[in-house]
C-alpha positions as a printed Julia matrix, in Angstrom:
148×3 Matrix{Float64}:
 -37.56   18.89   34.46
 -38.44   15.3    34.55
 -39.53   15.15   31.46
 -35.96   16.64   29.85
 -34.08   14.18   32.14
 -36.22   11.35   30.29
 -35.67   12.26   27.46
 -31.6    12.99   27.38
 -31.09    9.73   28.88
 -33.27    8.09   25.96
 -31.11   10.07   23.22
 -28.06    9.11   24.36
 -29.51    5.15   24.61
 -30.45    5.34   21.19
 -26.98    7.69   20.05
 -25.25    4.28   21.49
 -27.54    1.61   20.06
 -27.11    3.14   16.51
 -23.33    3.45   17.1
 -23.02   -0.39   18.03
 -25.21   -1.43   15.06
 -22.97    0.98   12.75
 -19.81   -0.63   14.12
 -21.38   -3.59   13.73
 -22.01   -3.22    9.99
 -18.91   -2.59    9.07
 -17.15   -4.94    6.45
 -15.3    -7.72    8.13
 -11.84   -7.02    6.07
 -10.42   -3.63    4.31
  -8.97   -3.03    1.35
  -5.18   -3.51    1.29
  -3.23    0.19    1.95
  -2.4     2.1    -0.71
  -0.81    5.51   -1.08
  -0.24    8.11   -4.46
   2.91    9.68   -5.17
   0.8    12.18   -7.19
   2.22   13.46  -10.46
   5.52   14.51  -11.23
   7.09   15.26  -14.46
  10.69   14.14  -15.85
  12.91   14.04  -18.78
  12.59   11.37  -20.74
  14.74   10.06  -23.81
  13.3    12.25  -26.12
  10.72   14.06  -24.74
   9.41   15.68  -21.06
   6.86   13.63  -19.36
   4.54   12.88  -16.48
   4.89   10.59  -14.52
   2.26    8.82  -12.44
   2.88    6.45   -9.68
   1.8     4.72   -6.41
   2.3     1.91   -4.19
   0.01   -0.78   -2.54
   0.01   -3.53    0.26
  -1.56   -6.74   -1.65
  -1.89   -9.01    1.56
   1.22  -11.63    1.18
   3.75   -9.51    2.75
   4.72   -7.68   -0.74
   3.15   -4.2    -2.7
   2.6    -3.61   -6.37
   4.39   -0.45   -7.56
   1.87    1.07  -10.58
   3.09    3.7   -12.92
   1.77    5.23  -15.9
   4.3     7.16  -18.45
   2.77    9.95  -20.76
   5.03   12.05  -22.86
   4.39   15.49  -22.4
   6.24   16.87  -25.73
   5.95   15.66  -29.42
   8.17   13.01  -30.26
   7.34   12.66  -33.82
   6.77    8.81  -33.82
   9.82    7.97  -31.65
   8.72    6.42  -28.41
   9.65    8.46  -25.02
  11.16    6.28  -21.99
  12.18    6.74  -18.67
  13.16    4.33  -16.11
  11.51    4.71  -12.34
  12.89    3.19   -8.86
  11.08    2.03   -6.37
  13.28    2.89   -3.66
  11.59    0.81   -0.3
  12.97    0.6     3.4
  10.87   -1.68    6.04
  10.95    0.57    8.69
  10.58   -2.77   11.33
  13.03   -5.15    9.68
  15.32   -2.49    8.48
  15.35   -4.63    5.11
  15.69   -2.7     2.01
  15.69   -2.6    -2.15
  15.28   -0.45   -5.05
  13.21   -2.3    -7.94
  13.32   -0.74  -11.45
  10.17   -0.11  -13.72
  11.11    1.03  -17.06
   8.04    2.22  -19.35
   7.97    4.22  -22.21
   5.44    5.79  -24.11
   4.7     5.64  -27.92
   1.43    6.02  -28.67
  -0.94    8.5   -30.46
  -2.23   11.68  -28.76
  -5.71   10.78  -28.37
  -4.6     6.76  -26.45
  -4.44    6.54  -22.9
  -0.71    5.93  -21.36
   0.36    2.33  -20.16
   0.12    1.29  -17.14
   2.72   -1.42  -15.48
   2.73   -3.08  -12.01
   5.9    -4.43  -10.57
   6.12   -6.51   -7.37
   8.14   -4.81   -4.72
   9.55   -7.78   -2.47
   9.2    -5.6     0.75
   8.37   -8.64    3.35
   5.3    -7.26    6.43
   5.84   -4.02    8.22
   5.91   -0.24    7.88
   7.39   -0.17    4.65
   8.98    3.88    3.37
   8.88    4.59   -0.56
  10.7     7.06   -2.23
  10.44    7.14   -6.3
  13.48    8.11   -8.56
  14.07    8.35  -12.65
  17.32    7.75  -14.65
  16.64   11.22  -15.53
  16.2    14.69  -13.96
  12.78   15.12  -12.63
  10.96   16.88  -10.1
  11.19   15.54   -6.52
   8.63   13.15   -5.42
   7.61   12.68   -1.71
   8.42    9.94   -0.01
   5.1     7.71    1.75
   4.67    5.4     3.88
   2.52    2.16    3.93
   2.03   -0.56    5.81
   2.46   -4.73    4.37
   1.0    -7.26    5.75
């Protein structure tokens, strides 16, 4: 009975010390928060297409909104365009902006799609992002990150 006693108390010693080291360990800063919108697909000028989107905090009290544009239908050599909104509300400052991203698409089936950034001027906080087209198009979510 001793012997079990011992021998609890000297797992859960070492459970802790290898719980402080891991703690420990870890890196001293995190990447900036990001979230996906996923993909959604909407008209475009000439064509259907996918759209692919999501937001991140870059550290000075802004995010980058990234998109990629891919047409989904032939377009036979005319380029497919859509615009997107960035549509933020900080959640602590109650400020809020839409920023526009338009992209198109015009190259061959076998290139990869464009991708643009745009600098959303969102100030620190809890920052809520809904993402719109010019065009009809399938709802997107709305997410939530926070800006430091």
């Amino acid at each position: 009975m001793q012997y079990r006693k011992s021998l609890l108390r000297n797992t859960i010693a070492v459970s802790a010390l290898l719980g402080a080291v891991t703690v420990c360990a870890a890196p001293a800063s995190a990447a900036p928060p990001s979230a996906s919108f996923g993909v959604t697909y909407s008209l475009g000028d000439v064509c259907v297409g996918q759209l692919q989107s999501g937001i991140s905090a870059d550290g000075s009290g802004s995010a980058r909104f990234g998109l990629s544009w891919v047409k989904a239908t032939p377009t036979f050599g005319s380029p497919c365009g859509v615009t997107v909104f960035a549509n933020w509300r900080n959640l602590d400052t109650g400020a809020a902006g839409t920023v526009p991203a338009p992209i198109s698409d015009n190259t061959a089936w076998n290139q990869p799609p464009a991708t643009i950034f745009v600098n959303v001027p969102t100030g620190p906080g809890r920052i809520s992002v809904t993402v719109t087209t010019d065009r009809p198009h399938l709802a997107i979510a709305p997410i939530e990150i926070q800006v430091a």
